[in-house]
C-alpha positions in Angstrom: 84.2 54.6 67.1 85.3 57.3 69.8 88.6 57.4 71.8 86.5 56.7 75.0 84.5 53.5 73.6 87.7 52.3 72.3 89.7 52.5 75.8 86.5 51.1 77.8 87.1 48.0 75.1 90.8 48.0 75.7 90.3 47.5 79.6 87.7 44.8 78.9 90.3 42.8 76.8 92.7 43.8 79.4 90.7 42.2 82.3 89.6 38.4 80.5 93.3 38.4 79.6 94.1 38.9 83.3 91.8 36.3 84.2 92.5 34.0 82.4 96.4 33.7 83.7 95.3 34.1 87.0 93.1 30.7 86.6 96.1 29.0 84.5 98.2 29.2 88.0 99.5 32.9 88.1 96.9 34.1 90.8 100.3 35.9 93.1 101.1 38.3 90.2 97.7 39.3 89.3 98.3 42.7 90.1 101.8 43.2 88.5 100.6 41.4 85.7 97.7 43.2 85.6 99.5 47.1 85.8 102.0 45.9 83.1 99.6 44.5 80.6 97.5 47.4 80.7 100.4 49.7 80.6 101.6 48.3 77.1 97.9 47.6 75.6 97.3 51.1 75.9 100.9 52.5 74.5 100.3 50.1 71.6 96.7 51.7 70.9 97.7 55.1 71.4 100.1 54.3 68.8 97.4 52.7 66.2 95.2 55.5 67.2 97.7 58.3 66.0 98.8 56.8 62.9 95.3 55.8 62.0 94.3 59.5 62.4 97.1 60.7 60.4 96.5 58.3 57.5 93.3 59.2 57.6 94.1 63.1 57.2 96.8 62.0 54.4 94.2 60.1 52.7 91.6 62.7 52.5 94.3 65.5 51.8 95.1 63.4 48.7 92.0 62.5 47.9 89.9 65.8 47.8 93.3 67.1 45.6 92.8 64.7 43.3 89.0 65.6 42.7 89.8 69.1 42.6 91.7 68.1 39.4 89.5 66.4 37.2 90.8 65.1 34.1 90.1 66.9 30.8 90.3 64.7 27.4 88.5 66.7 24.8 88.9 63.6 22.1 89.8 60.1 22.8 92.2 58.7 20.1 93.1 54.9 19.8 96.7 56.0 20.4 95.4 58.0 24.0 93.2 54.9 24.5 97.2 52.3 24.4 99.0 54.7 26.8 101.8 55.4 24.3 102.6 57.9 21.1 102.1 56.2 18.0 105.1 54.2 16.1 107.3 55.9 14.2 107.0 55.5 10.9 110.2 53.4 9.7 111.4 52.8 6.2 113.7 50.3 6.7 111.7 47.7 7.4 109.2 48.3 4.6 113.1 48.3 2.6 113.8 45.2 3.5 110.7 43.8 3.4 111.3 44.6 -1.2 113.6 41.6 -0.8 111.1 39.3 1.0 110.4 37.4 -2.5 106.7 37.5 -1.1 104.5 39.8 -3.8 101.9 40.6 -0.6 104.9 41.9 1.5 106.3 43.6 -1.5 103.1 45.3 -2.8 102.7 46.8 0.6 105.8 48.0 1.1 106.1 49.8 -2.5 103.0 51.5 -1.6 104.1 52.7 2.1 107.5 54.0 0.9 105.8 56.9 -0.4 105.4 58.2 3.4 109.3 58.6 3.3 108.7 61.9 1.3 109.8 64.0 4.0 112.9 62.5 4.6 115.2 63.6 2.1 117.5 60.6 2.5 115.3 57.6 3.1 113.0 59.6 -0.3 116.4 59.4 -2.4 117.0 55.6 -0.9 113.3 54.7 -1.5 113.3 55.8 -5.1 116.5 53.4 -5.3 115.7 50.4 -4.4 112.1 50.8 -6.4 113.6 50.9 -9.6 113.8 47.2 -10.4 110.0 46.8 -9.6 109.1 48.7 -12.8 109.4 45.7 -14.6 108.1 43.5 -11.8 106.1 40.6 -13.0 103.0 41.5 -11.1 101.0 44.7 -13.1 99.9 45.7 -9.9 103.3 45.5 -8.2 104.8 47.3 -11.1 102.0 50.2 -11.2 102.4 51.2 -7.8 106.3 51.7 -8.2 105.5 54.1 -11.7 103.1 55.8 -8.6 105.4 55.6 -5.7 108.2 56.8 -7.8 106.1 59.7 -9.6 105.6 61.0 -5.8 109.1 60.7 -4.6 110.8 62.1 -7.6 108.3 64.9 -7.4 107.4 64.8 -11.0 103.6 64.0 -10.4 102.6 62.9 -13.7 100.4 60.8 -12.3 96.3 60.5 -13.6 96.0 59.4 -9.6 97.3 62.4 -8.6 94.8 65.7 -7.9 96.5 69.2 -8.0 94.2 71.7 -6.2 93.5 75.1 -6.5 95.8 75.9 -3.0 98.6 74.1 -4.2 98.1 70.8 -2.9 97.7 67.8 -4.1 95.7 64.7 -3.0 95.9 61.5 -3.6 95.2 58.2 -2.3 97.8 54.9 -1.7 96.7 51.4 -3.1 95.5 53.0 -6.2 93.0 50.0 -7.0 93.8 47.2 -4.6 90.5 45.8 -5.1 87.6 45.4 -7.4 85.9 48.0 -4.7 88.5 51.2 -5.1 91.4 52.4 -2.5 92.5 52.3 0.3 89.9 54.7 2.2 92.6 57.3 3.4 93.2 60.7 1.5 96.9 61.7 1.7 97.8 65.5 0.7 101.3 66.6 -0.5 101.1 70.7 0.8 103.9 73.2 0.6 105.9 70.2 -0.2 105.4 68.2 2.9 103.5 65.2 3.0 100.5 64.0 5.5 97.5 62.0 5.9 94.6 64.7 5.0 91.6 62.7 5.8 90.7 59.0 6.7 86.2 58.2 6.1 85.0 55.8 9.0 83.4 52.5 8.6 81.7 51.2 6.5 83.5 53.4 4.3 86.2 51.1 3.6 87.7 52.3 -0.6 87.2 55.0 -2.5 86.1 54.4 -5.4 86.5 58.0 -7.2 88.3 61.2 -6.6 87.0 64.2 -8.9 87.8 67.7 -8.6 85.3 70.9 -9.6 86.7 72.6 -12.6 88.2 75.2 -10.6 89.9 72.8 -8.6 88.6 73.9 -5.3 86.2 71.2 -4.6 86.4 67.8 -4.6 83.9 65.1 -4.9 84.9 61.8 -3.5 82.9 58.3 -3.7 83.9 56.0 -1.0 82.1 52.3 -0.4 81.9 49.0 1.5 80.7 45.8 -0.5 77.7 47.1 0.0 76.6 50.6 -0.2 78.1 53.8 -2.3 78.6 57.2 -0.5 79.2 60.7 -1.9 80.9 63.6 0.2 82.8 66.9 -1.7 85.3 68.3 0.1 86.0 71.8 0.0 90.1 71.3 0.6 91.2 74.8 0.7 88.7 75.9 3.7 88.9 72.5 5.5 84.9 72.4 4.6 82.7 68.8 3.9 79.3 68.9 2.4 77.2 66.0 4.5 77.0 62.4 3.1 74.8 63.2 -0.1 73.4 59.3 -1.3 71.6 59.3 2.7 71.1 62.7 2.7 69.1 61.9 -1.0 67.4 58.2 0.3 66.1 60.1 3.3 64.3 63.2 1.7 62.6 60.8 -0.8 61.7 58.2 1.4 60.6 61.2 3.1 58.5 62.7 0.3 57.4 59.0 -0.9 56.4 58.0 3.0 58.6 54.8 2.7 59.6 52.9 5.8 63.5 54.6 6.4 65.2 51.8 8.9 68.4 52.7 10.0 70.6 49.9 10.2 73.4 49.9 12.9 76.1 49.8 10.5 75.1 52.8 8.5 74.9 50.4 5.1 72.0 51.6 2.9 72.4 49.5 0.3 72.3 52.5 -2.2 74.8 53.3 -5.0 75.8 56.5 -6.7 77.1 56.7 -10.5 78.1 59.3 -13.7 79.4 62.0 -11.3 79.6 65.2 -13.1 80.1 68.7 -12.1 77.8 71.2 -13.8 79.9 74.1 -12.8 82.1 75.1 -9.8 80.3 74.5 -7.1 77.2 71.6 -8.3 77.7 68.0 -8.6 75.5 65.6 -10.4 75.2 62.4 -10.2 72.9 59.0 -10.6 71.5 57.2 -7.9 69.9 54.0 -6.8 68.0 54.0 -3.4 67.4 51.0 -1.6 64.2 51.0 1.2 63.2 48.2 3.4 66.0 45.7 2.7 66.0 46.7 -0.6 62.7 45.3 -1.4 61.6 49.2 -2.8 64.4 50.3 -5.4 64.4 54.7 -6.5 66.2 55.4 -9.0 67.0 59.4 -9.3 68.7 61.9 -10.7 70.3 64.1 -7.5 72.1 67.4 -8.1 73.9 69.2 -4.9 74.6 73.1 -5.0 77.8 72.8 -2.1 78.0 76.6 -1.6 74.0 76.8 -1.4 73.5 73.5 0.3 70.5 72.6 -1.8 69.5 69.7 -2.9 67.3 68.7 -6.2 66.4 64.8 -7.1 64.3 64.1 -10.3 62.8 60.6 -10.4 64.0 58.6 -13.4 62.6 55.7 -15.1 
């Protein structure tokens, strides 16, 4: 609305105001009344007017600032998504937690006590307090503390452990947890600090085998859900991963075969892959079993993968 319209409206209040204490019995002092009232309605809307303009040119000043700085997130993490840094990872709880008496609580924390390696103090406190599960009761229990204590003494002796051709070594926590694999995160222990290397997405949820090329650059890595088997090498040195082979396999001979290739929204494929070999540095053999149309069509093949060449060869078998 403009400064004039709002006035003109101003005077119009002004005057039914008037009137309507001259008719309640104030008739002598309808002009005093009338001069004053005016007088302060248009102070007060002066006022309203200049702090509404200046609001208004604060506002936009803020606001066309703001656009002009667009926020830039290349990669949404879930710990950007919670508005805080990750926790800290703490050994004294997973410490305390040996003396719980509970085997779940126990198990976990012999396996996370590992991820004190870096800490030369809470490492020499770590392999401490593991010593008496050695002889635990539970196999599993007792395995992991042989495993936890192989890493934190730095002796790895372990068959779990994988020395690469860099100088690293991978390896995976929960060696066997289930009757699928291990827990689905690769850790890596590289100029003798330790970190989480590489974590596969769902469905992927163990791994079920780690097996290095002969020149222990590559490594071939079977991960699965309950339901499907998947294949991936990993070329550690180089930070280099061939693409998922079983799909990659179940697509080029449904392909070839014309078969009906749903996708399902969970990326299960109901396929499985078996009797990984390498047949030299840089090709990995291996069975497989492709499922097609909720597994009513079943190919069985033989699938060899050249990494360096990315070729692919499948033989039907019988």
């Amino acid at each position: 609305m403009r400064r004039e319209e709002l006035f003109r409206e101003i005077g119009q209040i002004d005057e039914a105001l008037i009137e309507a204490a001259e008719h309640s019995g104030v008739r002598g002092r309808g002009r005093s009344l009338r001069d004053r009232f005016s007088k302060k309605w248009i102070a007060v809307v002066a006022c309203l007017i200049v702090y509404s303009s200046t609001a208004t040119a604060l506002l936009a000043t803020e606001y066309k600032k703001n656009k002009a700085e667009e926020p830039y997130i290349r990669y949404l993490t879930a710990e950007d998504m919670e508005l805080a840094p990750p926790a800290k990872y703490e050994a004294d709880k997973f410490l305390q937690a040996l003396a719980s008496g509970n085997d779940e609580y126990v198990y976990i924390a012999v396996n996370r006590l590992v991820e004190s390696f870096n800490d030369p103090q809470a490492r020499e406190e770590a392999l401490e307090k593991l010593q008496p599960f050695l002889r635990d009761d539970s196999p599993r229990i007792a395995e992991s503390a042989a495993f936890a204590i192989d890493v934190l003494s730095k002796s790895y002796r372990s068959p779990y452990l994988h020395k690469m051709a860099d100088g690293s070594i991978i390896f995976a926590l929960f060696n066997n947890y289930s009757d699928y694999g291990t827990q689905n995160v690769l850790w890596r222990i590289k100029d003798d600090v330790l970190e989480p290397y590489f974590s596969f997405a769902a469905p992927s949820m163990y791994i079920k085998e780690l097996l290095p090329s002969p020149d222990r650059k590559l490594l071939a890595v079977v991960t699965r859900s309950n339901k499907s088997e998947y294949v991936q090498i990993m070329n550690v040195e180089e930070g280099m991963n061939s693409p998922e082979l079983v799909e990659s396999a179940r697509i080029k001979v449904g392909t070839q075969q014309k078969l009906k290739l749903w996708a399902r929204a969970d990326h299960e494929n109901y396929s499985y892959a078996d009797h990984l070999v390498w047949r030299d540095n840089g090709t990995l053999a291996f069975e497989a079993s492709l499922a097609y149309q909720d597994t009513e069509v079943i190919e069985n093949v033989a699938v060899t993968y050249r990494f360096r060449d990315k070729v692919m060869d499948i033989q039907q078998m019988k």
